[in-house]
C-alpha positions in Angstrom: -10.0 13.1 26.3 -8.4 13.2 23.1 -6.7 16.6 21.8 -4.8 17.5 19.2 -1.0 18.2 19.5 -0.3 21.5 17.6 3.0 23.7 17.7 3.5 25.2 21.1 1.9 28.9 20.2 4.7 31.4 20.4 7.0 29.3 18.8 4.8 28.4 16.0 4.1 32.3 16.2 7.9 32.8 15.7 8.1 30.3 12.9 5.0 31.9 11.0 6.5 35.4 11.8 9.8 34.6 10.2 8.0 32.5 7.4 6.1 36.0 6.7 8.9 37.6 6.2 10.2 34.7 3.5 7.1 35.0 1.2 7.3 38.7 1.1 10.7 38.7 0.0 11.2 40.3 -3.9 13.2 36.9 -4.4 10.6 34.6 -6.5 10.1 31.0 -5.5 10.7 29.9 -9.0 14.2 30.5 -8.2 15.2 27.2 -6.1 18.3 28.6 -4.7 16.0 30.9 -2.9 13.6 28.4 -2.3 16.6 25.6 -0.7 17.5 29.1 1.3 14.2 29.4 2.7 13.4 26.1 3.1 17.1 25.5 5.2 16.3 28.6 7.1 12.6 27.1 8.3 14.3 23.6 9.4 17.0 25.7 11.4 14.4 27.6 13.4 14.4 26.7 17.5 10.6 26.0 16.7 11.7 22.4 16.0 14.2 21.9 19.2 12.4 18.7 20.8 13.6 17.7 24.0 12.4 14.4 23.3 14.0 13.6 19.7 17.1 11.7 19.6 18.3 14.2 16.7 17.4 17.6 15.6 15.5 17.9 12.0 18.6 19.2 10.5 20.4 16.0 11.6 17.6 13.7 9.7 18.4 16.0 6.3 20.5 14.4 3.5 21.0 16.9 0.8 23.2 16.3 -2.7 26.1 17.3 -0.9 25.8 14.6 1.3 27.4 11.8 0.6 25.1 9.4 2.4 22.4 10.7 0.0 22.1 8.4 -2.5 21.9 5.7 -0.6 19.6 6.7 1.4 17.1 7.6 -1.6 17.8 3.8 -2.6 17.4 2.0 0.7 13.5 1.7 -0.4 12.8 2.1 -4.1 12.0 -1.7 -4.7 11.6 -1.0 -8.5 14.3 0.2 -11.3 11.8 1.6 -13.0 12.1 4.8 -10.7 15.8 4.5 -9.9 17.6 5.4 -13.5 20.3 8.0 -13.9 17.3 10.2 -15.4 15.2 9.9 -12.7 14.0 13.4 -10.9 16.1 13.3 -7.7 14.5 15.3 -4.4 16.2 18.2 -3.4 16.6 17.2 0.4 15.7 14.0 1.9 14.3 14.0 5.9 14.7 10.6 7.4 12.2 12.1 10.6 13.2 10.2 13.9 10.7 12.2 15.6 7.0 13.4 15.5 8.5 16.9 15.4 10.7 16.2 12.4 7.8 15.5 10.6 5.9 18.6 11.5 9.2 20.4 10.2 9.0 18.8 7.1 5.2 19.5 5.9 5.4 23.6 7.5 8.9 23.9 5.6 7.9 22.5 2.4 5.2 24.3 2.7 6.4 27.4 3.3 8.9 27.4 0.8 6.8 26.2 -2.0 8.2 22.4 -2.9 6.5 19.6 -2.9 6.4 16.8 -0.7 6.4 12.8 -1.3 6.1 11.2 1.9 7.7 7.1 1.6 6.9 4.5 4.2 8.2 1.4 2.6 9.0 1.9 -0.6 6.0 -0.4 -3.0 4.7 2.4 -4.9 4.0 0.6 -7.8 4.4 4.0 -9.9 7.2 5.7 -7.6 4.6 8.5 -6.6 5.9 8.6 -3.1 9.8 9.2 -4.5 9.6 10.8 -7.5 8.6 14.3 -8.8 8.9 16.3 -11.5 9.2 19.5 -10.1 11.4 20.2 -7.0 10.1 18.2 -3.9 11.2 17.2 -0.1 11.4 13.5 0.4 10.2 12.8 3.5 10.7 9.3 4.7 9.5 7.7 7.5 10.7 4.4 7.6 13.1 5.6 11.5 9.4 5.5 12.5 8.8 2.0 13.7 7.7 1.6 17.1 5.3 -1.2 17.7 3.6 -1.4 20.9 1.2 -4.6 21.4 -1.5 -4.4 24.1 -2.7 -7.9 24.1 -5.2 -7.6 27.4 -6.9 -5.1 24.9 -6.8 -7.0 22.0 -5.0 -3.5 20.4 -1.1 -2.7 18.6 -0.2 0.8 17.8 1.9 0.6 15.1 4.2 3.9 13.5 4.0 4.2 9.6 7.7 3.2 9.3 7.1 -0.4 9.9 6.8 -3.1 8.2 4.0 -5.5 7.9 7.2 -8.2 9.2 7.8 -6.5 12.0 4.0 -6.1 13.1 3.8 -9.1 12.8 7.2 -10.9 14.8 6.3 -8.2 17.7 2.5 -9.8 17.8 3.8 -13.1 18.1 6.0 -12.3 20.1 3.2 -11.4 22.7 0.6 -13.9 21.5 0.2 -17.3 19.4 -3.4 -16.5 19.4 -3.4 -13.2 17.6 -2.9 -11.7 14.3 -2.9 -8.4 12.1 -5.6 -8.5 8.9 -3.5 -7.2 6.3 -1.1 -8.5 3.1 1.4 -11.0 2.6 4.6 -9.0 1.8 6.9 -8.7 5.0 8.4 -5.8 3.7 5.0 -3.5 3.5 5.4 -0.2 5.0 2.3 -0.3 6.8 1.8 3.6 6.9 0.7 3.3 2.7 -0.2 -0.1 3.0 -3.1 0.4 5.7 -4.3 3.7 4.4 -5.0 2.3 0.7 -6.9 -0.7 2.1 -4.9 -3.8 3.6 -5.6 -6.7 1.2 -4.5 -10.0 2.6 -5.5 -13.6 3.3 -7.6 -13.1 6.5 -9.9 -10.6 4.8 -12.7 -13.2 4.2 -12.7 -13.8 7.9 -11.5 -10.1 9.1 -11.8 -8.4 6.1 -9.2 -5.5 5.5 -6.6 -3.2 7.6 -9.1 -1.0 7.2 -12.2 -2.6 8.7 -9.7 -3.2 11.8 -8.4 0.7 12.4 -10.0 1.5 15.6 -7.1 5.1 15.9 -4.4 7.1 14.0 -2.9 10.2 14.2 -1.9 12.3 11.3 0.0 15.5 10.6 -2.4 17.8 8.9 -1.2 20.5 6.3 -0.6 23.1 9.2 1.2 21.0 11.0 -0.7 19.8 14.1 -0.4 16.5 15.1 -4.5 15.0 15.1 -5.8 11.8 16.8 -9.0 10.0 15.8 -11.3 12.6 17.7 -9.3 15.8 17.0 -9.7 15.0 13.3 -13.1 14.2 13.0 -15.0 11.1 11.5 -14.8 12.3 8.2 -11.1 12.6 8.0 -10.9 9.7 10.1 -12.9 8.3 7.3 -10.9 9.4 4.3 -7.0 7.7 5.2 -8.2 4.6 5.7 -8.9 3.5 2.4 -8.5 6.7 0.7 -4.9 7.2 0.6 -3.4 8.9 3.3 -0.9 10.8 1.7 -3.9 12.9 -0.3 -4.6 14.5 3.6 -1.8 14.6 5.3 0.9 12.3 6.8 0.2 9.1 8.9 2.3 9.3 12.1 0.8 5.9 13.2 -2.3 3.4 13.6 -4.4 1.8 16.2 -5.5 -1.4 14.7 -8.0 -4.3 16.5 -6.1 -7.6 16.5 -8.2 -10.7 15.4 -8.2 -13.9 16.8 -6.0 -17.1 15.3 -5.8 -20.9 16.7 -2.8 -21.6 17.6 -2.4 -23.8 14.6 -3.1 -23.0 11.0 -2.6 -25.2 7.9 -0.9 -24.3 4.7 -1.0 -25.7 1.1 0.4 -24.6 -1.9 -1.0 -27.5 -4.8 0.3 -26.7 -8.9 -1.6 -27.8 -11.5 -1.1 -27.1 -15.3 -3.7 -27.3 -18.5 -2.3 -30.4 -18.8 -3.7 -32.1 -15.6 -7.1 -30.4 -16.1 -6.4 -27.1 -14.7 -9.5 -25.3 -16.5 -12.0 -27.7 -14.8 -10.7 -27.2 -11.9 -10.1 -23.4 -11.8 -13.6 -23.0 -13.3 -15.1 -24.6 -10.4 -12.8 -22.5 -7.8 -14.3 -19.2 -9.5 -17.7 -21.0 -8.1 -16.9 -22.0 -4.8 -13.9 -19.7 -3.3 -16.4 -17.2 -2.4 -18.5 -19.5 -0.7 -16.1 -21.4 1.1 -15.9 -21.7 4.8 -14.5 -18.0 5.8 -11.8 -19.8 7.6 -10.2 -20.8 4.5 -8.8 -18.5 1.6 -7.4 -20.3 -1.7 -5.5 -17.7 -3.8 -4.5 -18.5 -7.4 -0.9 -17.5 -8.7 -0.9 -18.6 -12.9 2.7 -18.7 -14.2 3.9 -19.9 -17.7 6.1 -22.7 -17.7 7.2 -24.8 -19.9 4.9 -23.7 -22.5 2.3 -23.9 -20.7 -0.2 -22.4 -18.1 0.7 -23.6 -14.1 -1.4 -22.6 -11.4 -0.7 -22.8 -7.8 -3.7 -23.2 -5.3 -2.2 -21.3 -2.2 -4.4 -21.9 0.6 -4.8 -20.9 4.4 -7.1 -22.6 6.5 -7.8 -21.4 10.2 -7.3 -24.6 11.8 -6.0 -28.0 11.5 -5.3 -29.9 8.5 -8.1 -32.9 9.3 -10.9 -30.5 9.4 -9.5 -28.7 6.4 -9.5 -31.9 4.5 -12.9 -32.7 5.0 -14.4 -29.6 3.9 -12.3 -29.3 0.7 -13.9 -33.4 0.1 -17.2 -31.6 0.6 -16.9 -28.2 -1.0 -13.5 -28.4 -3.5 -12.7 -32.2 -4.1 -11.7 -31.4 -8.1 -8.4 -29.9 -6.4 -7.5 -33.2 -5.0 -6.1 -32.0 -1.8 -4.1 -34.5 0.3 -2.6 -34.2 3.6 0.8 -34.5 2.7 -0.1 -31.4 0.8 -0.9 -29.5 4.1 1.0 -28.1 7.2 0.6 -27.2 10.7 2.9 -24.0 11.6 2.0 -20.7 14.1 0.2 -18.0 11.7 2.9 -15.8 12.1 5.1 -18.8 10.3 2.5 -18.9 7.8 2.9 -15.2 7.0 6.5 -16.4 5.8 5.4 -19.5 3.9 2.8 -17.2 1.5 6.8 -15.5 1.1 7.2 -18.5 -0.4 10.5 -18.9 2.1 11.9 -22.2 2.9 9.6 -24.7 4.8 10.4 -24.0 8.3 12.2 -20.8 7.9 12.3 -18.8 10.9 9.9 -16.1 12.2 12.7 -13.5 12.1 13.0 -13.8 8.6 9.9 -11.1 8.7 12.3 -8.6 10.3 15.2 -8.8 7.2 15.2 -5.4 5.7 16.4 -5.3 2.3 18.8 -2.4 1.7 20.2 -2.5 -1.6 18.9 -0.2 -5.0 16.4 -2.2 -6.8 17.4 -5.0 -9.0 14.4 -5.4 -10.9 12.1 -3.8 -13.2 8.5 -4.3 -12.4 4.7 -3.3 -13.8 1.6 -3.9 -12.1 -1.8 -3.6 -12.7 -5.6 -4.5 -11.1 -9.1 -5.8 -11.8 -12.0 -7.2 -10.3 -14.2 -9.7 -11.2 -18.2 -9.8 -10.8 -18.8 -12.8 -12.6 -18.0 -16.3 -13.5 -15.5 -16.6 -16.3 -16.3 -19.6 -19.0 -14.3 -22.4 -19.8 -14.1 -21.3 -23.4 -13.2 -17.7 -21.6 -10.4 -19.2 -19.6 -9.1 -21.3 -22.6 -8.9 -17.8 -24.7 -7.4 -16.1 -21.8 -4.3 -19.2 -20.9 -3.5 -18.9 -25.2 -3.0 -15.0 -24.3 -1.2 -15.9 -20.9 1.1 -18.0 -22.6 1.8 -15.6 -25.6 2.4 -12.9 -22.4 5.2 -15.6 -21.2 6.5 -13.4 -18.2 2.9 -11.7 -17.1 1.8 -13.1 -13.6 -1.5 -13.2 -12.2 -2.6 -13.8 -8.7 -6.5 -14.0 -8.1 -7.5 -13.5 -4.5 -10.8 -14.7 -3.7 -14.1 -12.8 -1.6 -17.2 -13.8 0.5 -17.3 -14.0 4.1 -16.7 -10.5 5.6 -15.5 -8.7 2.5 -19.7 -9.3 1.4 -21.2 -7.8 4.5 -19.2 -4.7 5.2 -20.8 -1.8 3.5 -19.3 -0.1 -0.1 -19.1 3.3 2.0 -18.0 2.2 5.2 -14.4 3.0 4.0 -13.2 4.8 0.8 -12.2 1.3 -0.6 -15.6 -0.1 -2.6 -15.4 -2.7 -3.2 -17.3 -5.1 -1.8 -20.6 -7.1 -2.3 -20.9 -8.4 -6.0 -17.1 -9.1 -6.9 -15.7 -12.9 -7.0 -12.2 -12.2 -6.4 -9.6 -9.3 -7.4 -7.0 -9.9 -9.9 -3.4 -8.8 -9.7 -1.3 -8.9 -13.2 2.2 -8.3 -12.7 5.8 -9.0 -14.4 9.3 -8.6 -13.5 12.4 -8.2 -15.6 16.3 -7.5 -15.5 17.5 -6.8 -18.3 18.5 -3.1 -19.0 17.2 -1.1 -21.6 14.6 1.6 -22.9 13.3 -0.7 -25.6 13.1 -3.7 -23.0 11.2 -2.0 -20.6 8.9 -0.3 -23.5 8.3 -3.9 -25.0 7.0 -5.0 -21.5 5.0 -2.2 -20.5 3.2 -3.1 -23.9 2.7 -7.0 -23.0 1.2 -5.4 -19.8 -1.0 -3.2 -21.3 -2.3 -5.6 -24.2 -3.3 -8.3 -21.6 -5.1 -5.9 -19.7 -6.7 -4.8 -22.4 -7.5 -8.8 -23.5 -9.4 -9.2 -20.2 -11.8 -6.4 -20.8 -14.5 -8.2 -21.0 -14.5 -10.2 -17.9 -13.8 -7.9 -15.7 -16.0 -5.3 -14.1 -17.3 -2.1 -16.1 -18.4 1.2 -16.0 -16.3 1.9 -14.3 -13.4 -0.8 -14.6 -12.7 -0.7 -11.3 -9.0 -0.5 -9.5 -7.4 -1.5 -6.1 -5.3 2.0 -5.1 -2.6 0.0 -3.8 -2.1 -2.1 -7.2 -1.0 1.7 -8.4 -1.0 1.7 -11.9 -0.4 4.9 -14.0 -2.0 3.4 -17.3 -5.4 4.2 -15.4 -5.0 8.1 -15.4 -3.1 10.5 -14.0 -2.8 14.1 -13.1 0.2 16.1 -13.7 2.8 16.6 -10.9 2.9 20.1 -10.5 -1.1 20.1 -9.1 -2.5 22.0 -11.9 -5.3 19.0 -11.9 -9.0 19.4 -11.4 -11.9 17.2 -9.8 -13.0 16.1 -13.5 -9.9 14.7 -14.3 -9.1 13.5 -11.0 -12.5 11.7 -11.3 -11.2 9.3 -14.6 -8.5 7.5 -11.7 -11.0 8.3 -8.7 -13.8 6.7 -9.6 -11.8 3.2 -10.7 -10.1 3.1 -7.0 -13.3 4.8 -5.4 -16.5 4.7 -7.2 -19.0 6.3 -5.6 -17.1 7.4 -2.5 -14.9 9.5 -4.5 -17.1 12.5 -4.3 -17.0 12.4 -0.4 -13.2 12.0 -0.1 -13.0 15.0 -2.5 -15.2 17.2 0.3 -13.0 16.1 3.2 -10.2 17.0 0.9 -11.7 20.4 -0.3 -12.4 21.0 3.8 -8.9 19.7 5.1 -6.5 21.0 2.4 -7.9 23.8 0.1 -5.2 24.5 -1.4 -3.8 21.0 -2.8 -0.3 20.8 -0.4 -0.6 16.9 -0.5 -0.8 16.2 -3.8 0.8 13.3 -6.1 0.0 12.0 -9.6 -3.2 9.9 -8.5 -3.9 12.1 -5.4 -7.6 13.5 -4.2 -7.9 17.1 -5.1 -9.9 20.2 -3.5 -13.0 20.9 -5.3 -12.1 24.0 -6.2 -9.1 22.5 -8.6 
């Protein structure tokens, strides 16, 4: 029987006593001395002495003072973008090492009246989980990484601190002929990764993270600690898709492994305008979809030279002589050849879509990059419902090139991804698109004007694909954050209407539902960021 794990009742008793006493104090919380005083005195309480944790909550806080601080704020921010001298700093950062520490975190933040961003890998395209502008707790999570693999149930329970890498070595590890449906990016936290969908190249066989959550537990705004039936269906619901951080923080998932051979095959073919590349990605728009859901063809388009590449960057669920013979049947115009293919474990395939070295090692998935970011970075989505001309693709590779540095990845649907229902999970969408565009571009150089000029680029190609992508609304993966979209203000002064111009891009027509969870789960708008789920009352 499942139960949820709340604060032992006299000490929470204690703690809500002596929180009492803060709030009634003459002192005003706009004063953050008074506010750091209270929130210090909450973490020191005896409420939070755990046994079981290998360090008290005060010994997972790095404040200003602290001269481990800053590089601790760094270890995960992945874009420069959100790491300049200007940047809002937190006012105390909790690395939790223990369930408890996170419960510490939300009640103390709480109680004193700052926010809280809550980071598990650091891939927030618009820094939301890191950066504030009013006075907020960073809680991190990324100590949180146990992985335990239960292969005779087909199960892993994964913490939010890991990443997608080390899911995926510790599976291996226990099976050739298992695998985790999510994205290709070893460094993933999988705590925001799963709860905004999971996109990745098994979804036309498995579909997403999220059609594969079978568990998780959460810490909910009071601070109990809530499993799957403790929560309820509709919370349950609501984080996976919906964005966890909007209801509370993910301690961990329970995710259904799928099955793999023990053999896939790779490709990764470029072709350029010059070798016919608008024939040939005209035809992929028509048959990607409707491949075998075995095999999943992304498109990456890069400028070089002057002109438009693009690399077909397969997967195929088995081996390269059966692969070959339904590309001759179903794709020939790529010209696929065997010496384009090859054989590896899938969990070495999740390294080769890194684009590493062919035949880097496995344990390349568990290198942790901890350095500040050295590169600026924009992102945004889109998703297509129809086929795009070859007099539309000509006018969109003159733009591309004009862009120079903009890259776009196209990920293709069918299979699964067209049976699962729009409102089986917050995340839409479903039936009726082709594939989803990514747009992104990365820079180094320094520089207000630099990073201004770029932004634009961004923006104007987005705006140049208007009309072939969908409308009414233009819809958005949540993952693919992307400010540009809309955009509440920090400080939760936001209401459902505006709320709605972002909502219904990521959500559609679930967005109402994930706002009555929220309205039900967190009245009063604790978790809140910039592109957050508020309360209806807001």
């Amino acid at each position: 029987m499942a139960t949820s794990s709340s604060l032992p009742f006299l000490l929470l008793s204690t703690l809500l006593a002596a929180i009492v006493v803060l709030l009634q104090s003459p002192v005003s919380h706009a004063d953050l001395d008074h506010q750091k005083t209270y929130f210090y005195a909450c973490l020191s309480n005896k409420v939070w002495t755990n046994p079981s944790a290998p360090v008290s909550v005060i010994g997972a806080l790095y404040t200003s003072t602290n001269s481990s601080f800053s590089d601790i704020l760094n270890l995960h921010i992945h874009n420069k973008r959100f790491n300049r001298p200007n940047t809002p700093k937190p006012i105390a950062i909790i690395t939790a090492f223990h369930e408890s520490h996170v419960q510490a975190a939300v009640v103390c933040s709480k109680a004193s009246n700052f926010q809280l961003r809550i980071r598990s890998g650091g891939h927030d395209y618009e820094g939301f989980s890191f950066v504030s502008d009013i006075p907020f707790v960073l809680l991190d999570m990324y100590n949180l990484k146990s992985i335990s693999v239960n292969i005779q149930n087909g199960t892993a329970l994964v913490e939010a601190g890991a990443t997608l890498g080390q899911l995926y070595y510790k599976v291996a590890k226990n099976s050739h002929v298992h695998a985790v449906a999510a994205g290709v990016c070893p460094s993933l936290g999988t705590g925001g990764h799963f709860s905004g969908g999971g996109y990745g190249n098994l979804m036309r066989k498995y579909g997403l993270s999220v059609d594969n959550i079978i568990d998780a537990k959460i810490v909910n705004v009071n601070g109990d600690i809530l499993d799957r039936e403790s929560m309820g269906e509709d919370l349950f619901w609501a984080i996976r898709g919906g964005g966890g951080a909007s209801f509370g923080v993910i301690l961990s998932w329970t995710i259904k492994l799928v099955a793999v051979p023990p053999l896939v095959t790779v490709f990764k073919v470029n072709r350029t305008l010059e070798q016919g590349v608008t024939d040939i990605v005209y035809k992929w728009q028509r048959v990607a979809p409707k491949l075998h859901r075995d095999l999943f063809i992304r498109l990456q388009h890069e400028v070089r030279h002057k002109t438009v590449q693009v690399s077909f960057i397969g997967e195929f669920l088995g081996r390269t002589h059966r692969l070959l013979s339904l590309m001759k049947e179903s794709f020939p115009e790529l010209g696929l050849r065997k010496s384009d293919c090859l054989e590896l474990p899938w969990v070495n395939s999740t390294v080769f879509y890194t684009e590493g070295p062919i035949g880097y090692p496995a344990e390349a998935l568990l290198f942790e990059a901890k350095y500040p970011a050295q590169i600026y970075f924009k992102s945004k989505s889109d998703f297509v419902k129809n086929i795009i001309s070859k007099e539309g693709l000509q006018s969109i590779w003159k733009k591309f090139i004009e862009s120079e540095i903009i890259v776009m990845q196209w990920n293709p649907y069918g299979g699964r991804m067209w049976e699962i229902s729009a409102s089986a999970t917050p995340f839409p969408h479903r039936a009726g698109n082709l594939f989803l565009i990514q747009y992104y571009m990365i820079w180094l150089q320094d520089g207000e004007d630099i990073t201004n000029r770029n932004l634009n680029v961004s923006r104007s190609m987005y705006e140049f694909m208007t009309p072939f992508v969908s409308k009414f609304p233009r819809e958005a993966f949540h993952n693919y954050r992307d400010r540009d979209i809309g955009a509440n203000p920090s400080n939760g002064t936001t209401n459902v209407d505006r709320a709605r111009i972002y909502g219904a891009k990521f959500f559609r027509e679930n967005f109402d539902r994930l706002v009555k969870v929220k309205t039900r789960v967190d009245p009063d708008n604790f978790f809140r960021y910039e592109q957050s789920i508020p309360p209806q009352k807001y």
